[in-house]
DRENDO-1510 file (C-alpha; in Angstrom, 1 decimal, always signed):
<recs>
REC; n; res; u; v; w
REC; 1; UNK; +94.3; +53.7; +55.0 .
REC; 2; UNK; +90.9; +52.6; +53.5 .
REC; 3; UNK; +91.2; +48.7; +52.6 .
REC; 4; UNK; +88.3; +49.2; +49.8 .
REC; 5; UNK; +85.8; +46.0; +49.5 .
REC; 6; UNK; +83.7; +46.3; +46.4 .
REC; 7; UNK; +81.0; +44.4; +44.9 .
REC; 8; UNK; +81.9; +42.0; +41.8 .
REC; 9; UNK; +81.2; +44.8; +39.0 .
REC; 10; UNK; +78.3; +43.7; +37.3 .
REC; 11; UNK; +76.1; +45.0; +34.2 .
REC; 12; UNK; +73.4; +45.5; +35.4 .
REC; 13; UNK; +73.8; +46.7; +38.7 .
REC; 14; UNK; +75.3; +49.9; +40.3 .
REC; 15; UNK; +78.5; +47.9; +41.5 .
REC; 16; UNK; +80.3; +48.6; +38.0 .
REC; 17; UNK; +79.7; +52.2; +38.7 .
REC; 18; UNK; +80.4; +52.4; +42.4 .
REC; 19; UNK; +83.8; +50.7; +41.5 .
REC; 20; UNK; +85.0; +53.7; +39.6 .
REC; 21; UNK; +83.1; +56.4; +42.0 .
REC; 22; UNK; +84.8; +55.0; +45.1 .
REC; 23; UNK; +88.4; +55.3; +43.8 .
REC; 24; UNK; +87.9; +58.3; +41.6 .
REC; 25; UNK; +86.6; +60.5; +45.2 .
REC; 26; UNK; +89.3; +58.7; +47.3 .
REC; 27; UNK; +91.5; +59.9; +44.8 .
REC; 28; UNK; +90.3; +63.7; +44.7 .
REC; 29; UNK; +90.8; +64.2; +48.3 .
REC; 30; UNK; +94.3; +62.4; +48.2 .
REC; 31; UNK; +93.2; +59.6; +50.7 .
REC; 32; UNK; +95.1; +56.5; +50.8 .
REC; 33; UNK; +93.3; +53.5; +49.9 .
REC; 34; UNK; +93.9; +50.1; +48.6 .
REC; 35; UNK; +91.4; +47.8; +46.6 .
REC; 36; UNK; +90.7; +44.2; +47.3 .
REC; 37; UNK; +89.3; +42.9; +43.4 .
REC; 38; UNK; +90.6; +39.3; +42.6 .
REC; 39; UNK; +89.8; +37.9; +39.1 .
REC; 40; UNK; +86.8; +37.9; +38.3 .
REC; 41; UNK; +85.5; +36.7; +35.1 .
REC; 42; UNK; +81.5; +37.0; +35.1 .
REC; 43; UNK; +80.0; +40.3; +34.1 .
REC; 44; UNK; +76.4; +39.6; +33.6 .
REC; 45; UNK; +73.3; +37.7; +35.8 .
REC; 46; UNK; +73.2; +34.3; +34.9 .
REC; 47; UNK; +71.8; +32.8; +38.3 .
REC; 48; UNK; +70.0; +34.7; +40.5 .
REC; 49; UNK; +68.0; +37.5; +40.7 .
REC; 50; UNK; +70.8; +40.1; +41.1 .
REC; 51; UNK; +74.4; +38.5; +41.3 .
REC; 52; UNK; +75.7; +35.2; +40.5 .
REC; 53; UNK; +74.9; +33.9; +44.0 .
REC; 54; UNK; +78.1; +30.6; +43.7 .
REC; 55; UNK; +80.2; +33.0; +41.5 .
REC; 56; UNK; +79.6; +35.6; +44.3 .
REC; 57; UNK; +80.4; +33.9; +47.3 .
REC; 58; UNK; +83.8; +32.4; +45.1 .
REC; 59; UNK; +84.5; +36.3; +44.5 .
REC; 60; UNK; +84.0; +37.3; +48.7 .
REC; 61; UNK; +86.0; +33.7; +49.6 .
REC; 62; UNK; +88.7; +35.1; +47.2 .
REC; 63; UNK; +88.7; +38.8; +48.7 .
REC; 64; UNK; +88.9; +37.1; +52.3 .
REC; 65; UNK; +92.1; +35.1; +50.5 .
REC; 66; UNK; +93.5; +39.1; +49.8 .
REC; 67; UNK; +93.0; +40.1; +53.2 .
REC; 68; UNK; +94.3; +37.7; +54.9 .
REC; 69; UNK; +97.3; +37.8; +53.0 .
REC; 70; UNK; +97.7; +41.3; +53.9 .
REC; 71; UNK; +97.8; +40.6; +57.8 .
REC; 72; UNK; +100.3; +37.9; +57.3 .
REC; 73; UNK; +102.5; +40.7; +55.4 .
REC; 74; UNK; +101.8; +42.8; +58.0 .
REC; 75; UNK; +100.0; +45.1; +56.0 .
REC; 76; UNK; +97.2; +46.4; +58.1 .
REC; 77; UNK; +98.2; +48.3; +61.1 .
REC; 78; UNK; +96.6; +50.8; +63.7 .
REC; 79; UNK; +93.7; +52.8; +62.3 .
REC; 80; UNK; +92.8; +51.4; +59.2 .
REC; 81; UNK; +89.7; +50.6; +57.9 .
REC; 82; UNK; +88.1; +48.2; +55.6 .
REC; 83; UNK; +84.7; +49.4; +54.1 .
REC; 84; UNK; +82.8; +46.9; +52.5 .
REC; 85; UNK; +80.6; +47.6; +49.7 .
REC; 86; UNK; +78.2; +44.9; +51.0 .
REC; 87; UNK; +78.2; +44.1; +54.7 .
REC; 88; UNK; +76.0; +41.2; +54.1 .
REC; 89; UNK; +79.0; +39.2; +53.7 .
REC; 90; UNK; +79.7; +35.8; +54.7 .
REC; 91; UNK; +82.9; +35.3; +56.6 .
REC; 92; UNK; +83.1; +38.7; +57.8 .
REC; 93; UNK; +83.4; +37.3; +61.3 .
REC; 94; UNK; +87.2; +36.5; +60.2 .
REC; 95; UNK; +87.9; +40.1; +60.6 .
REC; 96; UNK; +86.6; +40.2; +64.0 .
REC; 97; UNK; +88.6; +36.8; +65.1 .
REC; 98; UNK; +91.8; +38.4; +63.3 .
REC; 99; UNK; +91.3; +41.5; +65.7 .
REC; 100; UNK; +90.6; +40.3; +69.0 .
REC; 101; UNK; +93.4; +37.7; +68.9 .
REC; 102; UNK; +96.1; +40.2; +67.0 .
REC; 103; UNK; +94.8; +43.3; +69.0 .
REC; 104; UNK; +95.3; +45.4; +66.0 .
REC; 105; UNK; +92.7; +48.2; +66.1 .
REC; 106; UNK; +91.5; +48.2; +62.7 .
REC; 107; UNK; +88.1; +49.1; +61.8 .
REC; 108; UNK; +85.2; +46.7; +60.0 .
REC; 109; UNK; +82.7; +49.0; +58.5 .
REC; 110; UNK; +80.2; +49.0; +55.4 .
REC; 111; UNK; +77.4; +49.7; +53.7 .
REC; 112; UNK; +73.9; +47.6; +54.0 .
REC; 113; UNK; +71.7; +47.4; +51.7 .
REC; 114; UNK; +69.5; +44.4; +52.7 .
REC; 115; UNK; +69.3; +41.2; +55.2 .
REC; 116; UNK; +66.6; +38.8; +56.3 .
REC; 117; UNK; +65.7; +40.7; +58.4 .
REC; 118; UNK; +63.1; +41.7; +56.2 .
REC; 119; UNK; +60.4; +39.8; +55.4 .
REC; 120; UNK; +60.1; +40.9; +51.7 .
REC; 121; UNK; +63.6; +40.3; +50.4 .
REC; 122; UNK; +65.5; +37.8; +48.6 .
REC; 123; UNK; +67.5; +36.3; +51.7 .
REC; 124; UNK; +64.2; +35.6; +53.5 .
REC; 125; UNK; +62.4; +34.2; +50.0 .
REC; 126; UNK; +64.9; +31.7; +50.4 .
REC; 127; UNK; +63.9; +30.5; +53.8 .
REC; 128; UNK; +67.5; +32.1; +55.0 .
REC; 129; UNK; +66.1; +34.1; +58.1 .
REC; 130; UNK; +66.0; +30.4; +60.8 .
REC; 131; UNK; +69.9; +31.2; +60.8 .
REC; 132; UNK; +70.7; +34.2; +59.2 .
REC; 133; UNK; +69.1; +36.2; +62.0 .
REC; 134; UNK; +71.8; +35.2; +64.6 .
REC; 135; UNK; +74.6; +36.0; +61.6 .
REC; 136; UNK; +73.5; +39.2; +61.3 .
REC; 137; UNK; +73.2; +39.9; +65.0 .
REC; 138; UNK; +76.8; +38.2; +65.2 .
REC; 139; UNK; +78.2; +40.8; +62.1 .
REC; 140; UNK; +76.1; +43.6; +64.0 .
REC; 141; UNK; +77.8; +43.3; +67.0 .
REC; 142; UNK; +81.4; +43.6; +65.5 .
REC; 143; UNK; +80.9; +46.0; +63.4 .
REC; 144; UNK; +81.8; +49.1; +63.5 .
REC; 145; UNK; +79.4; +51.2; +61.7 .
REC; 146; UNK; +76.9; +50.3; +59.2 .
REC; 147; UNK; +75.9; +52.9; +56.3 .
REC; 148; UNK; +72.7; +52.9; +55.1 .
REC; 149; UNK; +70.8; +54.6; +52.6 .
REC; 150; UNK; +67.3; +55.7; +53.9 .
REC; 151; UNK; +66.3; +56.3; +57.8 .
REC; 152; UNK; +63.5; +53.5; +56.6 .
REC; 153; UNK; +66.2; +51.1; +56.5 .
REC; 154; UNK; +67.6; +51.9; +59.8 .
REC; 155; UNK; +64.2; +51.6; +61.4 .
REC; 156; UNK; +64.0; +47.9; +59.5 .
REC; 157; UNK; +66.8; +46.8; +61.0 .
REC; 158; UNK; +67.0; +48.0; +64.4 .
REC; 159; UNK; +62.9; +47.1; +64.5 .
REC; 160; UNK; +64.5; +42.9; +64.8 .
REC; 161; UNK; +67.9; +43.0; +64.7 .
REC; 162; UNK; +70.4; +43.4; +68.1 .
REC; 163; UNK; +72.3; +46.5; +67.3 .
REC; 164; UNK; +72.9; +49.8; +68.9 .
REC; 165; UNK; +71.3; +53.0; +67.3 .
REC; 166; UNK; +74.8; +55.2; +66.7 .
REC; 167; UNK; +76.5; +52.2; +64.5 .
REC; 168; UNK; +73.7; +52.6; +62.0 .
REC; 169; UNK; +74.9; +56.0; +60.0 .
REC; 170; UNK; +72.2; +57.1; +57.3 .
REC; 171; UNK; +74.4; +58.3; +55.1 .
REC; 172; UNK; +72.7; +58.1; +51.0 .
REC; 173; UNK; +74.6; +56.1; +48.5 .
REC; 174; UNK; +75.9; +57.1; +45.3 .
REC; 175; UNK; +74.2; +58.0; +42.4 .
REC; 176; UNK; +75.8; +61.0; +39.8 .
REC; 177; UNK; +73.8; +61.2; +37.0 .
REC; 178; UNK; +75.9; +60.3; +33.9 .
REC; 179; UNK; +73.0; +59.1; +31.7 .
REC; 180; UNK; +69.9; +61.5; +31.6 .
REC; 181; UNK; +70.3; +62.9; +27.6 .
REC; 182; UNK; +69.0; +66.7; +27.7 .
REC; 183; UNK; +66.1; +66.8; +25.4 .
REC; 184; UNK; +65.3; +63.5; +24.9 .
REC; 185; UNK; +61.5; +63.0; +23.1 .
REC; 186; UNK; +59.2; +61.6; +25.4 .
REC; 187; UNK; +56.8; +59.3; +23.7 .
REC; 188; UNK; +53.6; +57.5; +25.5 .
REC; 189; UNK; +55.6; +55.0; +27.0 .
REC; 190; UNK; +55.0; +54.0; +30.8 .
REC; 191; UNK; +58.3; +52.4; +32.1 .
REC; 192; UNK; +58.7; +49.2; +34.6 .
REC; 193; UNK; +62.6; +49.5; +35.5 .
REC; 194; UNK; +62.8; +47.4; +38.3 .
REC; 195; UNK; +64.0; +43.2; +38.6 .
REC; 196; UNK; +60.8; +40.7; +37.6 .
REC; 197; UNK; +60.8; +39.6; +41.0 .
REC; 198; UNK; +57.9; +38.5; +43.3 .
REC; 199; UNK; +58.7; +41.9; +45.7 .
REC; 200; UNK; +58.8; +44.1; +42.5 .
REC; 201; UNK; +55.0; +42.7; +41.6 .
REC; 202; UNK; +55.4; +42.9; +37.8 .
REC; 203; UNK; +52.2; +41.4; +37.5 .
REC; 204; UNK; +50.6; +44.8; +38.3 .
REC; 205; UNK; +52.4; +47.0; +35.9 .
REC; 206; UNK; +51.1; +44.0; +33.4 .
REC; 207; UNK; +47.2; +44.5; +34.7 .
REC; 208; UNK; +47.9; +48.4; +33.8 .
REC; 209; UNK; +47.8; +47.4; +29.7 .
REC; 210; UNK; +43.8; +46.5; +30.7 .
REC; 211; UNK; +43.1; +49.8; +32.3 .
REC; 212; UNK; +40.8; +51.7; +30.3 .
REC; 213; UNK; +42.6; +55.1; +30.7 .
REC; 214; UNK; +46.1; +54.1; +29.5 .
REC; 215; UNK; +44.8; +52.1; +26.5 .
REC; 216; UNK; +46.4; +54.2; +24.3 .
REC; 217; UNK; +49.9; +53.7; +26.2 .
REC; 218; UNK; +53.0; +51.4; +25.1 .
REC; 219; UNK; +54.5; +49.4; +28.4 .
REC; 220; UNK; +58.4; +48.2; +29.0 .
REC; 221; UNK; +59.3; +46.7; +31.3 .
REC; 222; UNK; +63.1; +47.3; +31.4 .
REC; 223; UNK; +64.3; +43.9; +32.7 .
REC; 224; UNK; +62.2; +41.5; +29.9 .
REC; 225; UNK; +65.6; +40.6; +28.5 .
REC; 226; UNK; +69.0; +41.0; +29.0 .
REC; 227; UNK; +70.1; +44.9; +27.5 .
REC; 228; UNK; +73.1; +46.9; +28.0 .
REC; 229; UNK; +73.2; +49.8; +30.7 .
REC; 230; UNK; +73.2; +52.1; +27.7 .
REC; 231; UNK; +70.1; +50.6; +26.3 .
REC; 232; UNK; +68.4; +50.7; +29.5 .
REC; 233; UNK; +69.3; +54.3; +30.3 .
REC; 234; UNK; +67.9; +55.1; +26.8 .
REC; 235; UNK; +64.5; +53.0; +27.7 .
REC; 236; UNK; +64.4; +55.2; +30.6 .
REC; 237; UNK; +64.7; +58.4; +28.6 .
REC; 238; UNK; +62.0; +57.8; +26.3 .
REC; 239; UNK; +59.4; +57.1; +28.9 .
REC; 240; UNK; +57.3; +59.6; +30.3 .
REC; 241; UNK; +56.1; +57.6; +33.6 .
REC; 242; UNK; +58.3; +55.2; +36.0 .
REC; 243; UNK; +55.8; +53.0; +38.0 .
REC; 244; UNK; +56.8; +51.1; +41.3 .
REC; 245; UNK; +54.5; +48.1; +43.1 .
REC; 246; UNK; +57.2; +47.7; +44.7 .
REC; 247; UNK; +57.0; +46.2; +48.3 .
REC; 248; UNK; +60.6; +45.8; +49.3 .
REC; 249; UNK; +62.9; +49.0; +48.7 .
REC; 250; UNK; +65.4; +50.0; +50.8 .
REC; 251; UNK; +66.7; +52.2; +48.9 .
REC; 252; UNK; +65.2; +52.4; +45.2 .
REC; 253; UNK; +68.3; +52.8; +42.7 .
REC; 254; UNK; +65.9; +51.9; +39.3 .
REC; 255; UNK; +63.2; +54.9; +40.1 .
REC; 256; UNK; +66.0; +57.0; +41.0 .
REC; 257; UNK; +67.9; +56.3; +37.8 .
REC; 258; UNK; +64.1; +56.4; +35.6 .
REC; 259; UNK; +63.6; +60.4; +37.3 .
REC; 260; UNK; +67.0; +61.3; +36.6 .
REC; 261; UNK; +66.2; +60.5; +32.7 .
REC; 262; UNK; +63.1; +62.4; +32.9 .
REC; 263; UNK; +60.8; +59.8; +34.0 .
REC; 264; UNK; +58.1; +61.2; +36.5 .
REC; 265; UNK; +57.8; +58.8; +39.2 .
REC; 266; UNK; +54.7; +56.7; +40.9 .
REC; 267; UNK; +55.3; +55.3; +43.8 .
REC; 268; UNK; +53.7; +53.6; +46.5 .
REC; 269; UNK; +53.0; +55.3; +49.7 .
REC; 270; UNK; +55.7; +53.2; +51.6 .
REC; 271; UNK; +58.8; +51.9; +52.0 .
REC; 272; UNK; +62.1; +54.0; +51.2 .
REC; 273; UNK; +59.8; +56.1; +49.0 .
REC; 274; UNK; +58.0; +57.9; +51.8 .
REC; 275; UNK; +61.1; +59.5; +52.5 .
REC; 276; UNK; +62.6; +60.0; +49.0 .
REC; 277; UNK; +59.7; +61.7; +47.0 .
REC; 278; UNK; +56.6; +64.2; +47.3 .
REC; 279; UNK; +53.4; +63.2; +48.1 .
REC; 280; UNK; +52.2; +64.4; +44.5 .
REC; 281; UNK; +54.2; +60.9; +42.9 .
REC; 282; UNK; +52.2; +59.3; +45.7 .
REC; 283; UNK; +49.7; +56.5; +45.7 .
REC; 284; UNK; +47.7; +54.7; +48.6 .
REC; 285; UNK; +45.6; +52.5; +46.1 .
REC; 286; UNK; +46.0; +50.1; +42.3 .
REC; 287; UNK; +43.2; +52.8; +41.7 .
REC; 288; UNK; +44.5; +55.8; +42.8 .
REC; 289; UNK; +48.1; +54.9; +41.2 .
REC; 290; UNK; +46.3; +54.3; +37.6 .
REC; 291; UNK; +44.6; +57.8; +37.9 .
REC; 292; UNK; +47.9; +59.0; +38.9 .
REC; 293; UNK; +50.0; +57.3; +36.0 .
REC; 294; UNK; +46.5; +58.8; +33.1 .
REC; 295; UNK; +47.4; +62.5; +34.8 .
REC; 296; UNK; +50.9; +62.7; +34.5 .
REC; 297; UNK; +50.8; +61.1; +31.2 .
REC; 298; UNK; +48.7; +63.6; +29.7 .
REC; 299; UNK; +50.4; +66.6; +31.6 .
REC; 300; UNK; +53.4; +65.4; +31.5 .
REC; 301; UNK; +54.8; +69.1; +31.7 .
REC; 302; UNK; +52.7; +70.2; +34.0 .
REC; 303; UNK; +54.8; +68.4; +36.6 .
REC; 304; UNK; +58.3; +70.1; +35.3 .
REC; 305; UNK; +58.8; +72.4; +38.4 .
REC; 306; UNK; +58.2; +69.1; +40.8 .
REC; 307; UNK; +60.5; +67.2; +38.6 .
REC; 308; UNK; +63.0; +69.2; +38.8 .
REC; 309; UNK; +63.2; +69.7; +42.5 .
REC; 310; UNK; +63.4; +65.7; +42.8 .
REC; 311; UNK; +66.2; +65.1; +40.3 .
REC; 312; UNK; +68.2; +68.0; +42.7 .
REC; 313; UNK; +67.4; +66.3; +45.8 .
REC; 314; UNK; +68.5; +62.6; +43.9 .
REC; 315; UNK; +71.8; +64.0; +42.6 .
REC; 316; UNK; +72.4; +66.1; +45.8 .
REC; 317; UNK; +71.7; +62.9; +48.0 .
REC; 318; UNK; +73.8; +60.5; +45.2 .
REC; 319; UNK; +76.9; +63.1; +45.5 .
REC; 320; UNK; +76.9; +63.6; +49.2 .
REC; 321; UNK; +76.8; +60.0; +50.0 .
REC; 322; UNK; +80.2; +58.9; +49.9 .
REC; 323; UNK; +81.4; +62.1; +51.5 .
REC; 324; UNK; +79.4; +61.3; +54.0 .
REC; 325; UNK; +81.0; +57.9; +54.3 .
REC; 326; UNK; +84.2; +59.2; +54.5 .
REC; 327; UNK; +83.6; +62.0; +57.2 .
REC; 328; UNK; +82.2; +59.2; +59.3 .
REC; 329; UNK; +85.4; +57.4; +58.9 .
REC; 330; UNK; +87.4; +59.8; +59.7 .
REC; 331; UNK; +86.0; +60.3; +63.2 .
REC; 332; UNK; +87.5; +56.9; +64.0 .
REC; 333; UNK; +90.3; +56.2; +61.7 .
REC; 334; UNK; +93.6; +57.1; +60.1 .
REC; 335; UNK; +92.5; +58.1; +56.6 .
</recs>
């Protein structure tokens, strides 16, 4: 039995979407599962840059509430398995007291998508890293295995964290694309989709309005204003060019989604992106990544060949993921 831990479904992230993809594959191959999703009443941002961080933590506290419940029922037994969503979760360590004093061998897996153990994210923004680092090495060592999406992220974390090279399982996470539009007109639009946050640097895609080659260009950044998934999606398929400064990514869900709508991508030569995309959406430079964005712009179809080949490695990537999850858990448990 999988004991399913999702991520509060939100707007405008990929949780609302990963909470039907999940169930809907668990229930095409007939595994047994069970959901933990208390109440949960907000649907959009309203503080933080990318969940509701008090609303969030009531929503875990809640789902520890479920859990619990289920090992005083008896409920959890020999071979089970609860995947969380988001390992970065804080009381996880109940799991691991439950099991070493019940001696019930149930697993504790789940998917990582971030930690302070990088010195460009949120968590470590916030000055979290002084204590975080030994809650991390604590959930690390309980663990059982830890999906990831890129082999980048793998190398972040085992570069300062304490944790043993076969629990980290680089596995992809899902992405189906259910939102390009055949067709669509591409007008001279250069797209931002990513958060306004300092490790996104907006403030370069807002120096690109000044360069002389993409005068004639309109800008949008995705994120200046609450919209709906569906108007995002249809910002994305508009645009010609997706543009990252990004300098934390472990992963890279918004230029994944932007190529998928017919977006060609520029991206920085690091990161998640050094594995994810060929060296032709590449830039070392500002420089070189405003000549980049002018070309592509002006030959936009020029590039369809390349583009193509990168939306079939996305989608093959985004559908093998949470196969790939579930093989590995089936090496261990009863599923």
């Amino acid at each position: 039995m999988i004991f399913n831990v999702p991520i509060e479904s939100i707007e405008e992230r990929y949780s609302k979407q990963w909470n039907k993809w999940f169930p809907r594959f668990f229930e095409s191959q007939n595994i047994s599962y069970e959901t933990i999703y208390p109440k949960h009443l907000e649907s959009t941002i309203l503080t933080g840059r990318f969940l509701n961080i008090v609303t969030s933590n009531n929503f875990k506290a809640k789902q520890l509430v479920e859990i619990t419940e289920l090992f005083n029922l008896g409920l959890i037994h020999n071979g089970d398995v609860f995947l969380f969503h988001d390992l970065w979760f804080p009381g996880l360590e109940m799991l691991a007291y439950i099991r070493n004093c019940t001696g019930i061998k149930f697993g504790i897996t789940g998917i990582l998508h971030a930690g302070t153990y990088d010195p460009h994210d949120f968590l470590y923004e916030m000055k979290m890293e002084s204590w975080g680092k030994h809650l991390e090495n604590s959930w690390f060592a309980f663990a059982d295995k830890i999906f990831v999406a890129t082999m980048f992220h793998k190398g972040l974390i085992r570069k300062s964290r304490k944790v043993s090279d076969e629990k980290i399982v680089v596995t992809g996470l899902p992405l189906y694309d259910e939102f390009s539009i055949l067709g669509s007109l591409r007008d001279k639009t250069i797209v931002f989709p990513h958060r306004l946050d300092p490790e996104k640097q907006p403030e370069l895609f807002d120096k690109l309005k000044e360069e002389p080659l993409l005068k004639t260009y309109n800008f949008v950044k995705t994120k200046d204003g609450f919209i709906t998934k569906e108007g995002y999606y249809k910002q994305l398929n508009s645009g010609k060019v997706a543009v990252s400064f990004a300098l934390q990514e472990t992963w890279g869900i918004a230029m994944q989604e932007s190529v998928l709508c017919g977006c060609l991508p520029v991206v920085p030569r690091r990161l998640s992106y050094e594995e994810l995309y060929p060296n032709q959406f590449k830039y070392s430079t500002y420089k070189e990544a405003v000549s980049l964005i002018a070309n592509m712009s002006k030959n936009y179809n020029s590039y369809d060949k390349l583009l193509k080949e990168t939306q079939q490695k996305i989608i093959k990537n985004g559908a093998n993921a949470i196969p790939n999850i579930v093989t590995e858990l089936r090496k261990d448990y009863t599923i």
